[in-house]
C-alpha positions in Angstrom: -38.9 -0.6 14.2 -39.3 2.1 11.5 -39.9 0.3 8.2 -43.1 -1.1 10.1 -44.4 2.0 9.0 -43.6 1.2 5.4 -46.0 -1.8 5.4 -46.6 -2.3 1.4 -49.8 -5.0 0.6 -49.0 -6.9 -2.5 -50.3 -4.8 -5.7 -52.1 -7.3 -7.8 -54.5 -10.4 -7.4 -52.8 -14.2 -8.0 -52.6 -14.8 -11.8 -54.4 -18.2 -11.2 -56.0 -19.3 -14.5 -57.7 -22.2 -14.6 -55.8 -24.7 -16.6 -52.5 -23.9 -14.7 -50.0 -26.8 -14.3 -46.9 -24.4 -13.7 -47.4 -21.6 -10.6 -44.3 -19.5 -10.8 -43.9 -17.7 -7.8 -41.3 -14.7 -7.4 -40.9 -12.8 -3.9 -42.6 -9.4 -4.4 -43.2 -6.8 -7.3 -40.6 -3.7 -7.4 -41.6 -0.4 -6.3 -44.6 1.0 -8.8 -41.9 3.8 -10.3 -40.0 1.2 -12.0 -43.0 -1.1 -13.7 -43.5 -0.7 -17.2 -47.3 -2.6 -17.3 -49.1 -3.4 -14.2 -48.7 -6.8 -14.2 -46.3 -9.5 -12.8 -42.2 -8.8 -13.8 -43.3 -5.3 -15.0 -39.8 -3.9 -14.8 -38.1 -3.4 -18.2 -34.5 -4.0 -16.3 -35.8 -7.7 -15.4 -35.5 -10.0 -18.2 -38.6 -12.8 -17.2 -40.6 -11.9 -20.6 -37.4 -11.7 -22.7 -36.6 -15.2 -21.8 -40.1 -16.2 -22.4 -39.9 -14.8 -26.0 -36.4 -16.9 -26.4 -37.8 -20.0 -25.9 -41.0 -19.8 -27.3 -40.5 -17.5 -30.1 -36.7 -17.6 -30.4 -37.0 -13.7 -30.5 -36.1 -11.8 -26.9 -38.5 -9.0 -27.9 -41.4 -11.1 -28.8 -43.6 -9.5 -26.1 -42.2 -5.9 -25.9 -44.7 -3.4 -27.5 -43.9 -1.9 -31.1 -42.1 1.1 -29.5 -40.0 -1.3 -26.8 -40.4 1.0 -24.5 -43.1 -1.5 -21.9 -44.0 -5.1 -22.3 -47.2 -6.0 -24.1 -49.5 -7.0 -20.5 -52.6 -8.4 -23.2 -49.5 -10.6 -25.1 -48.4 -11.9 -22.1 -51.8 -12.5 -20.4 -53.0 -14.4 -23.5 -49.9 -16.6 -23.7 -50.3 -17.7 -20.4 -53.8 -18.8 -20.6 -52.9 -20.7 -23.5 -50.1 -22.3 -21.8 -51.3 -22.8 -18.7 -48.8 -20.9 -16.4 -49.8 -19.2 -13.4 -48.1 -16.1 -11.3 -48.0 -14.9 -7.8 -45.3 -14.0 -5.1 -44.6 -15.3 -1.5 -45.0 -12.3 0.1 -48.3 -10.6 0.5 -47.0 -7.8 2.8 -43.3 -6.3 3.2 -41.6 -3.7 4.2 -38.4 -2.4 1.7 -35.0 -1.8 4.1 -33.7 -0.3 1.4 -35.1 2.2 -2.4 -34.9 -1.0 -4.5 -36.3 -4.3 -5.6 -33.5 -6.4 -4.0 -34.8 -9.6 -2.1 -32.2 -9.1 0.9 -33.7 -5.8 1.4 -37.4 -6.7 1.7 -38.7 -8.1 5.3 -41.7 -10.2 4.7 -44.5 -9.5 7.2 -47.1 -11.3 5.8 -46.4 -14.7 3.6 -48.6 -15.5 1.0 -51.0 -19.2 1.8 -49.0 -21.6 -0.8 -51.9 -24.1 -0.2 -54.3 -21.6 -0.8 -53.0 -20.9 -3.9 -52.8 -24.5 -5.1 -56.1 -25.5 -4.0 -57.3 -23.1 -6.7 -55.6 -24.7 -9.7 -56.2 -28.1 -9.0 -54.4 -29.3 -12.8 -51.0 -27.8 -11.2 -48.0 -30.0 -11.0 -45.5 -28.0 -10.2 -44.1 -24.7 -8.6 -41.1 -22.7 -9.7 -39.2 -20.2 -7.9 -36.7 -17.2 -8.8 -34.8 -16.2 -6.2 -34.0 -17.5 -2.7 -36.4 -16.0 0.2 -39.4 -17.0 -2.4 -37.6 -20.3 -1.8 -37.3 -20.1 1.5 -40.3 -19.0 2.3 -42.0 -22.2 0.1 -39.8 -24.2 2.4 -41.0 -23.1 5.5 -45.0 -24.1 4.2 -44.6 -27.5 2.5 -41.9 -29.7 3.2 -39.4 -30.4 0.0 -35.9 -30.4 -0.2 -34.3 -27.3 -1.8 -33.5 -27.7 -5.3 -29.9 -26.6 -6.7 -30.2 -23.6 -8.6 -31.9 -25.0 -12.1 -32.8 -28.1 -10.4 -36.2 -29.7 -9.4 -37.1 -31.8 -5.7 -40.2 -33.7 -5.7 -42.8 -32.8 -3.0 -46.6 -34.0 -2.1 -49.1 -31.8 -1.5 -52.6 -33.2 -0.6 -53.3 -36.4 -3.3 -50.6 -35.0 -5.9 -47.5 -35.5 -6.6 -45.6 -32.4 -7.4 -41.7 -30.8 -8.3 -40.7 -27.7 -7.1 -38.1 -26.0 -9.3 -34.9 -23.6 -8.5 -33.9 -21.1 -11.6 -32.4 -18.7 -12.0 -33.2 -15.1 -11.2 -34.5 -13.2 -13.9 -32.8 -9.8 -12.6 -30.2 -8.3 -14.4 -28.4 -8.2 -10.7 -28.2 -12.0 -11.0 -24.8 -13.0 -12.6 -25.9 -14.8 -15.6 -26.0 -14.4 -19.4 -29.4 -13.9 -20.5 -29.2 -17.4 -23.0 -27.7 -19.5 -19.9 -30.7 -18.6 -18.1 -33.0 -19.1 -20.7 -31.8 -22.6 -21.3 -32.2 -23.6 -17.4 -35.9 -22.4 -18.2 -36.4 -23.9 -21.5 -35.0 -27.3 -19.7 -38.0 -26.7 -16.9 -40.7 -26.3 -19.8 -39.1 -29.3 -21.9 -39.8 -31.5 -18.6 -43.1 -29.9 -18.2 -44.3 -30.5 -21.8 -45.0 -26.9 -22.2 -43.0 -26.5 -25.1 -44.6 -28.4 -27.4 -48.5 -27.8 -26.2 
């Protein structure tokens, strides 16, 4: 198969910081051309941040740079130390079937070790997807039922308890007004007591 020879590794480390209770996990980063930071959702067409400033900040621009032309990566990074929120993808290796960031044009080659990733942020109680194959691909490694799309399941993993959580994509592709998705994600923080912390 040609796109074999396409193999892209993932660009950046796990966000894992220490005090993380959230892990949000998307499927994999768009190509470099399109990233306005290098950092996790650095594409200025996906709206992640925006609806991070809505619910926090009740501004949509809260971590765009004074020129709005990238997002503010030192902001962000800050903010989720503070908060305790940690980032990553389920793919560490795929191969693009197509020239964009569309999840049914990437084939995973090489998942990324769920477990692995929650053994190293021991405070973490629970995981939160985006899109479908990073759900899927959770699926396949621990067993939970799939959540409805702005929904929770509970799931064990070793000696904790845990909820894995459906939103919404934060891609502009995904057929949603920016404040319904924003609520579905302020709903997940509300539960999580990340709002008022």
């Amino acid at each position: 198969m040609n796109s074999l020879l396409n193999i892209e590794e993932h660009p950046l480390e796990p966000f894992l910081p220490a005090n993380a209770k959230l892990l949000m996990l998307g499927s994999f980063p768009p190509q470099k051309k399109r990233w306005s930071m290098d950092f996790f959702y650095p594409n200025l067409q996906n709206d992640m941040w925006r609806i991070f400033g809505i619910i926090f900040f009740q501004n949509k621009e809260h971590f765009m740079s004074p020129d709005k032309k990238v997002f503010d990566k030192e902001h962000i990074i800050d903010f989720l130390h503070k908060k305790g929120i940690a980032l990553y993808d389920t793919a560490s290796a795929i191969c693009r079937l197509q020239d964009n960031a569309s999840d049914k044009f990437l084939e995973v080659i090489k998942q990324t070790d769920i477990s692995l990733l929650l053994k190293q942020i021991p405070m973490c109680k629970a995981i939160v997807t985006t899109g479908q194959k990073a759900t899927d691909i959770i699926r396949e490694q621990i067993n939970v039922k799939e959540p409805a799309v702005g929904t929770s399941e509970c799931f064990e993993f070793e000696d904790r308890i845990m909820r894995l959580y459906r939103m919404p994509s934060s891609s502009r592709a995904y057929p949603l007004a920016l404040e319904k998705k924003s609520e579905a994600y302020r709903f997940m923080f509300k539960e999580l007591n990340l709002l008022n912390e």
